[in-house]
C-alpha positions as CSV (number, residue, x, y, z in Angstrom):
1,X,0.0,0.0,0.0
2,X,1.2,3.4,-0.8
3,X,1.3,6.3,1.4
4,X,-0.8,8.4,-1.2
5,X,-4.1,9.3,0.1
6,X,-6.6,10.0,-2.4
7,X,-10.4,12.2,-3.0
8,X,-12.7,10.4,-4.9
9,X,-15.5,13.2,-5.5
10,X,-19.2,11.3,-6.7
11,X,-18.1,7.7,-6.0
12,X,-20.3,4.6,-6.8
13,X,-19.6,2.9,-3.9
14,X,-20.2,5.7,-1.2
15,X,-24.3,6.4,-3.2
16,X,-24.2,2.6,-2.5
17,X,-23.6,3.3,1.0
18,X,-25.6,6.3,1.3
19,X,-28.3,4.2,0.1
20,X,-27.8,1.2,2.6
21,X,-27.1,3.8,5.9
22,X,-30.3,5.8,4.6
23,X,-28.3,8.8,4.6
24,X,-27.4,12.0,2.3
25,X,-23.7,12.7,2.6
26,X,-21.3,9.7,3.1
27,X,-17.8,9.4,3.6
28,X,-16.3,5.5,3.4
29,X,-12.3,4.5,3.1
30,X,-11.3,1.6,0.7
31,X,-7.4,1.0,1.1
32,X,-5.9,4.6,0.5
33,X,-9.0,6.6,-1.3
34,X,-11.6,8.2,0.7
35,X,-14.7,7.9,-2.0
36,X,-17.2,10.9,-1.3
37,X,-21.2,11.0,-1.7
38,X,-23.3,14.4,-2.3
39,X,-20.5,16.2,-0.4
40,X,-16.9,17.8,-2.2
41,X,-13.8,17.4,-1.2
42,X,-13.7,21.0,0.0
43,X,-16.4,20.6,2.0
44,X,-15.4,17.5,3.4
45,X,-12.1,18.8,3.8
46,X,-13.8,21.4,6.2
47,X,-14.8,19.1,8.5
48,X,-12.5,18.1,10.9
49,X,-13.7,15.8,12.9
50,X,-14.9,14.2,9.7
51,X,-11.6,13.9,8.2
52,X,-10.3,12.2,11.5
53,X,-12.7,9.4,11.4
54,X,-11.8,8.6,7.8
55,X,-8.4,9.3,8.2
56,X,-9.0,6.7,11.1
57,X,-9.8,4.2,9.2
58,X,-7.1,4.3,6.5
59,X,-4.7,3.7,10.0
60,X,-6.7,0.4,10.2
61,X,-6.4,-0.6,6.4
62,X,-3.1,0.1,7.5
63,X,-2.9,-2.3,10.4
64,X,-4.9,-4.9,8.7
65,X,-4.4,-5.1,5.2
66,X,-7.0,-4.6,2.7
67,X,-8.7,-8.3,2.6
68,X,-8.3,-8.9,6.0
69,X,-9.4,-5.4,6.9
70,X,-12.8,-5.5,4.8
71,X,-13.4,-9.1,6.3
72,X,-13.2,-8.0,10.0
73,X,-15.3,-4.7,9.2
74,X,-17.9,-7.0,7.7
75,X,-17.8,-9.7,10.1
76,X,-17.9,-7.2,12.8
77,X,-21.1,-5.4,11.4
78,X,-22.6,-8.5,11.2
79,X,-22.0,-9.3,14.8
80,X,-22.6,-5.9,15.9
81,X,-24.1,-3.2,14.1
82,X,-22.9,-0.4,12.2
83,X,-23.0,1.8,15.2
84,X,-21.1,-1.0,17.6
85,X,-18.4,-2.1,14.9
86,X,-15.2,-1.7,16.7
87,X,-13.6,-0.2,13.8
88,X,-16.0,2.4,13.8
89,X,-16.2,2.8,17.7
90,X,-12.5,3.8,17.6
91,X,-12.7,6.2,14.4
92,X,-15.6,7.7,16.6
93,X,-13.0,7.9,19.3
94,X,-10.2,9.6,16.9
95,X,-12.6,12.4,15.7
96,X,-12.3,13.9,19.0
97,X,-8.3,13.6,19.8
């Protein structure tokens, strides 16, 4: 993995999970590339508690590895919930540092 982060402005994948999370504006990390829904990278770049979630979870692609990462953030949302996944407990946790 490179240490390139990268904006992806009106990405397929984040309208497909806007549409599952029954929200507006979404913000999801794959590998490196934060992929943005109904939201630009200015104004998402604004946002700085935003930013720190996804930046977050590009630590734990990091720390996990892509296949193993996406496996655990699907197992775990299986087991728990969206709002309980541990990976998304702790990027809760970094938006505040």
């Amino acid at each position: 993995m490179t240490n390139e982060l990268h904006i992806k402005e009106q990405s397929f994948l984040a309208m497909l999970a806007a549409k599952k999370l029954k929200t507006s504006k979404v913000a999801m990390v794959i590998g490196q590339t934060i992929h943005l829904h109904n939201t630009s990278k200015e104004d998402f770049l604004k946002n700085e508690r935003w930013v720190k979630h996804e930046l977050a979870h590009i630590e734990q692609y990091k720390k996990y590895g892509l296949l193993k990462f996406l496996t655990l953030y699907t197992w775990y949302c299986i087991k728990y919930g969206y709002h309980l996944n541990p990976f998304e407990v702790e990027a809760r946790e970094k938006e505040k540092a």
